[in-house]
N, CA, C and O of each residue as an XYZ file, in Angstrom:
372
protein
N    -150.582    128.450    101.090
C    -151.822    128.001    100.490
C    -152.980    128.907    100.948
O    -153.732    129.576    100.239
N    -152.961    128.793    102.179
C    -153.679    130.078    102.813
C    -153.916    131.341    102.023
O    -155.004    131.592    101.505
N    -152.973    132.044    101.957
C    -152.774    133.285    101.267
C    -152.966    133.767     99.573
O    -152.964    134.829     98.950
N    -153.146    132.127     99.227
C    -153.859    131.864     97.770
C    -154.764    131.717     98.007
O    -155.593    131.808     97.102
N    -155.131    131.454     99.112
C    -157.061    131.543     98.732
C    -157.453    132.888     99.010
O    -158.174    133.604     98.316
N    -156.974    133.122     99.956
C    -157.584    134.425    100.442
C    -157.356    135.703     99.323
O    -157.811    136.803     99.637
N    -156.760    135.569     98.226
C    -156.164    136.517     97.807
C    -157.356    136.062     96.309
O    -157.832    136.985     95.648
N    -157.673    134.677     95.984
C    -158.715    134.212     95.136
C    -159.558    134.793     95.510
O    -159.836    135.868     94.979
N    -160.364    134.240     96.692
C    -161.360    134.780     97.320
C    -161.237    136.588     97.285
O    -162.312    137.116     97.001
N    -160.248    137.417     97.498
C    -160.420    138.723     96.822
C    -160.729    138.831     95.522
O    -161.878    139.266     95.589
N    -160.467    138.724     94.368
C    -160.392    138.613     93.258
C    -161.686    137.931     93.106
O    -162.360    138.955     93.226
N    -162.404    137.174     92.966
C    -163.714    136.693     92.908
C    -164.930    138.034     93.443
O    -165.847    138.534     92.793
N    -164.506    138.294     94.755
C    -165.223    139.758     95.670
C    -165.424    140.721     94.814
O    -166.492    141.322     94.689
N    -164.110    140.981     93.988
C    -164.214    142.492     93.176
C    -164.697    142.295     91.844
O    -165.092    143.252     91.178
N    -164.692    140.755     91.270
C    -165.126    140.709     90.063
C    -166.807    140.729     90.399
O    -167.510    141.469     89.711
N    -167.376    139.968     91.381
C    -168.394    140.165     91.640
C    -169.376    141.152     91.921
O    -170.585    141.067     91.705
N    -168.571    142.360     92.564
C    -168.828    143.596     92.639
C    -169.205    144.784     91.529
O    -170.128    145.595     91.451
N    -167.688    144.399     90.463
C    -168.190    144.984     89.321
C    -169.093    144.726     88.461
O    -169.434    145.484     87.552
N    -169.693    143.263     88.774
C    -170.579    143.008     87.204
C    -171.922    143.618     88.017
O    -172.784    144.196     87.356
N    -172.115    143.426     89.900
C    -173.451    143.941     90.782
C    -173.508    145.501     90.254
O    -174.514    146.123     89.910
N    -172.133    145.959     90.290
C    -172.474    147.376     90.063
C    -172.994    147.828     88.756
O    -173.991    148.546     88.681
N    -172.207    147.342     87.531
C    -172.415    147.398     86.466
C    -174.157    147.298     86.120
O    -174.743    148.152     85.455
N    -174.680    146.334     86.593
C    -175.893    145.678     86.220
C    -177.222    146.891     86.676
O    -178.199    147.295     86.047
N    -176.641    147.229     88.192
C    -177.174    148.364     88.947
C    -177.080    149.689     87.451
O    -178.119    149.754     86.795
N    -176.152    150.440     87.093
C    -176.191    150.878     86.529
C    -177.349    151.117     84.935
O    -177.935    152.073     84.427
N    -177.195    149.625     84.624
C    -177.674    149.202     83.429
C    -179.294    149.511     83.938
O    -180.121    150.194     83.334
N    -179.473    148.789     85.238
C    -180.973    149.118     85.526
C    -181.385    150.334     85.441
O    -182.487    150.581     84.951
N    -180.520    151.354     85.934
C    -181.090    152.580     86.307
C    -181.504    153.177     84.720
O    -182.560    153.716     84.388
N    -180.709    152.985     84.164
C    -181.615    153.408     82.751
C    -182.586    153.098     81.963
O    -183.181    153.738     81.096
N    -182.734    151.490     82.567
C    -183.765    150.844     81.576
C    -185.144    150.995     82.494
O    -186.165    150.727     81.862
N    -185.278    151.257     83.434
C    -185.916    151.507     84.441
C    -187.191    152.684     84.225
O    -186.788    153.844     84.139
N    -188.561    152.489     84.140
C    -189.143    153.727     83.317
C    -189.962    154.220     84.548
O    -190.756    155.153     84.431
N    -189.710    153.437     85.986
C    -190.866    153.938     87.217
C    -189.578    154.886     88.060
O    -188.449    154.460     88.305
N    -189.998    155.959     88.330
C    -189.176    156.997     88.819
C    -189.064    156.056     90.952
O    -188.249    155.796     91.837
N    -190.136    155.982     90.712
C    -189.294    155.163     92.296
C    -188.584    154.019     92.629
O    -187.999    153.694     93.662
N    -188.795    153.306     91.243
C    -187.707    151.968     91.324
C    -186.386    152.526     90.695
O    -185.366    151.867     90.895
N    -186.287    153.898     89.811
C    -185.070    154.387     89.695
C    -184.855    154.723     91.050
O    -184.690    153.713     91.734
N    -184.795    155.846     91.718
C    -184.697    156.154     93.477
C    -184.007    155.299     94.113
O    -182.931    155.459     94.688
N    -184.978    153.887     93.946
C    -184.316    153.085     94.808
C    -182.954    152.328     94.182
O    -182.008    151.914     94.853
N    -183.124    152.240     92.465
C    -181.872    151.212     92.257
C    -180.431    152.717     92.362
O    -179.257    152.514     92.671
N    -181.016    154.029     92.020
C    -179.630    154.988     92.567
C    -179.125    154.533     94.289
O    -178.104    153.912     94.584
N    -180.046    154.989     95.117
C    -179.856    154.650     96.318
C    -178.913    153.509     96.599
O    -177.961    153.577     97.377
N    -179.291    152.373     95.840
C    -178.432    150.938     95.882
C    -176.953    151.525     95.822
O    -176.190    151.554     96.788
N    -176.635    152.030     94.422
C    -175.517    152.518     93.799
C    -175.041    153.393     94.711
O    -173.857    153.150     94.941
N    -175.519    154.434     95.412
C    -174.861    155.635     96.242
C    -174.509    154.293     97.465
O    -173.381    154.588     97.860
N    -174.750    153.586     97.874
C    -174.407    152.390     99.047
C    -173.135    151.780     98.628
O    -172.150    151.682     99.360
N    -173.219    151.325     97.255
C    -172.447    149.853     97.043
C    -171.203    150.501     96.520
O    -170.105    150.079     96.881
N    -171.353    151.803     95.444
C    -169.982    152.821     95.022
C    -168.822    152.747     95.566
O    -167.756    152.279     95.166
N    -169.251    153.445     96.873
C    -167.910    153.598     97.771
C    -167.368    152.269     98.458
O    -166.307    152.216     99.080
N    -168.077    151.402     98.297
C    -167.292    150.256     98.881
C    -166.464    149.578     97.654
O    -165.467    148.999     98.085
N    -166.598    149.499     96.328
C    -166.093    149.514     95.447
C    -165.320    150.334     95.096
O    -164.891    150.189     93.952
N    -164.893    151.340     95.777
C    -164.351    152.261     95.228
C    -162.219    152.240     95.424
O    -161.437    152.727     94.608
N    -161.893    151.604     96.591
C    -160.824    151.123     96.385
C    -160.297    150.115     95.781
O    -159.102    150.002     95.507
N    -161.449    149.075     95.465
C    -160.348    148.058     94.166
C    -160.436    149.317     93.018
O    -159.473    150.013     92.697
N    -161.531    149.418     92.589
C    -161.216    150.316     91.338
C    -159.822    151.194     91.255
O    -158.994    151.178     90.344
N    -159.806    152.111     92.705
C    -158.691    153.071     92.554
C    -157.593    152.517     92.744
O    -156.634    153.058     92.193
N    -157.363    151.424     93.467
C    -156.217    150.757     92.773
C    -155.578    149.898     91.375
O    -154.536    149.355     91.006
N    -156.904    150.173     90.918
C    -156.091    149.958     89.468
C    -156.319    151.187     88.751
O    -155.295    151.387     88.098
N    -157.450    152.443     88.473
C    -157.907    153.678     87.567
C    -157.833    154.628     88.783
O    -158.467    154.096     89.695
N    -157.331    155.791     89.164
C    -157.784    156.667     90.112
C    -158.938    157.470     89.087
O    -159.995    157.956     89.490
N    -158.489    157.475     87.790
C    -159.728    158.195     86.882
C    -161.070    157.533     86.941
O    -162.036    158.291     87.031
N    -161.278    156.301     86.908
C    -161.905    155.372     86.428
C    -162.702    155.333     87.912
O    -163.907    155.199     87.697
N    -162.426    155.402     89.238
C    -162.853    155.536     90.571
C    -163.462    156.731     90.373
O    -164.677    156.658     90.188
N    -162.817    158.150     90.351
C    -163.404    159.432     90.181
C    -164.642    159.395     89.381
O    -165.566    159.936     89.989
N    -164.966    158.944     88.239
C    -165.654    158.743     87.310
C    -166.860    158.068     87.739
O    -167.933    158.580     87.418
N    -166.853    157.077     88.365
C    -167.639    156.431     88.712
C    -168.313    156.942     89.957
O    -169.541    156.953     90.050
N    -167.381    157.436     91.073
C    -168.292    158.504     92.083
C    -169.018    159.187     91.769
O    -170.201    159.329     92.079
N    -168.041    159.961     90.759
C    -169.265    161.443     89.924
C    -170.574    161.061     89.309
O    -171.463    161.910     89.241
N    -170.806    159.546     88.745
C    -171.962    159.521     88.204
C    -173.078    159.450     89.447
O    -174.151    160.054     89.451
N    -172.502    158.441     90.658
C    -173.548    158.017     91.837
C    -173.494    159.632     92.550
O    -174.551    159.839     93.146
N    -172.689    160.620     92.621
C    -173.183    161.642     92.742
C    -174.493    162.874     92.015
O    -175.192    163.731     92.556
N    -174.359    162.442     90.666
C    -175.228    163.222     90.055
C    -176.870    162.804     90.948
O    -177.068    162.010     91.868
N    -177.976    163.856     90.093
C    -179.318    163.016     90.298
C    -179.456    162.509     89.581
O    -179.027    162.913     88.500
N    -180.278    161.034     89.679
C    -180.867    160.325     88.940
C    -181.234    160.289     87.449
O    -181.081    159.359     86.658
N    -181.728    161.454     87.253
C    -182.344    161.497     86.103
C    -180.741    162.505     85.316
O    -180.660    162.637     84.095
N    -180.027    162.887     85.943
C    -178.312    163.072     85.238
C    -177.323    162.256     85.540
O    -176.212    162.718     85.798
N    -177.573    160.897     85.556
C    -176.502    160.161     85.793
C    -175.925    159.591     84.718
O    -176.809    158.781     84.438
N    -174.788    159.370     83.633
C    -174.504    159.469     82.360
C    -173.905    157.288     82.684
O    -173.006    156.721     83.304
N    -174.857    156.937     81.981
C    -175.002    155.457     82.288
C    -173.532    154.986     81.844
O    -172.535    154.788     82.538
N    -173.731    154.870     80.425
C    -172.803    154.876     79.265
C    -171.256    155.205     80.097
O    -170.399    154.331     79.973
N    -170.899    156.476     80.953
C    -169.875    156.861     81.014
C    -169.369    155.989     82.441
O    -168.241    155.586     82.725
N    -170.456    155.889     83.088
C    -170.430    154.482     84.387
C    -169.500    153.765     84.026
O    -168.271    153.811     84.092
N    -170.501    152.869     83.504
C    -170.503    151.255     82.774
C    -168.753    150.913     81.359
O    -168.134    149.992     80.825
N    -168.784    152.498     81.449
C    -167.449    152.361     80.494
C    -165.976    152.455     81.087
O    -164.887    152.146     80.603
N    -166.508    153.236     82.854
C    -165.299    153.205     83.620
C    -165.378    152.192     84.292
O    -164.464    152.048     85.104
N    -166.276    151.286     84.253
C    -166.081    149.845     84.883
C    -165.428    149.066     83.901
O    -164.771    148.179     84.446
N    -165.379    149.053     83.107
C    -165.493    148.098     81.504
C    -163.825    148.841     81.469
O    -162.968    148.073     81.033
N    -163.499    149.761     81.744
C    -162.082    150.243     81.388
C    -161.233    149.471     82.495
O    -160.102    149.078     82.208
N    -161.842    149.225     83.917
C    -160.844    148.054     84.676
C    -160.962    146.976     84.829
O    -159.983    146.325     85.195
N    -162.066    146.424     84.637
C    -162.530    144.820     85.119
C    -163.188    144.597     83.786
O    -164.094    145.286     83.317
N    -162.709    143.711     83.319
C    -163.404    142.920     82.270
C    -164.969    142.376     82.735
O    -165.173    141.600     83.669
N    -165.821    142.864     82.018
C    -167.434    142.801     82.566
C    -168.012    141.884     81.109
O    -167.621    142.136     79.969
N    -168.657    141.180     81.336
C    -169.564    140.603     79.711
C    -170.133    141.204     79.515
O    -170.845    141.079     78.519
């Protein structure tokens, strides 16, 4: 019973993660003040890599993909291609 929760309780963690990240993403574009972009990238260069092993255990593409965008700068970060390698492993609304 134990080991069903704990394994729920994962699964809840990573779904939660992807829609935080996702949303992060979504901001950074709709976002028109260059220092609240700064700061919502910054968020993303933080929260990425901790997300970055559920992802690669299900996409190693879909992980890569998603580094490369929190690597670009800000103003080259390809939203669309984010938000579509999240949307390609975790079902997001």
């Amino acid at each position: 019973m134990q080991a069903l929760a704990i394994a729920q309780l994962d699964r809840a963690l990573i779904h939660g993660m992807s829609i935080l990240i996702r949303q992060r993403f979504i901001a950074l574009e709709a976002c028109t003040d260059e220092e609240e972009q700064a700061a919502i990238h910054e968020s993303l260069i933080l929260l990425a890599p901790l997300f970055d092993l559920a992802v690669r255990a299900q996409d190693a593409n879909a992980a890569d993909a998603i580094l490369a965008e929190v690597d670009k700068a800000t103003a080259d970060v390809d939203v669309d291609a984010a938000v579509a390698a999240i949307d390609s492993v975790f079902l997001c609304p």
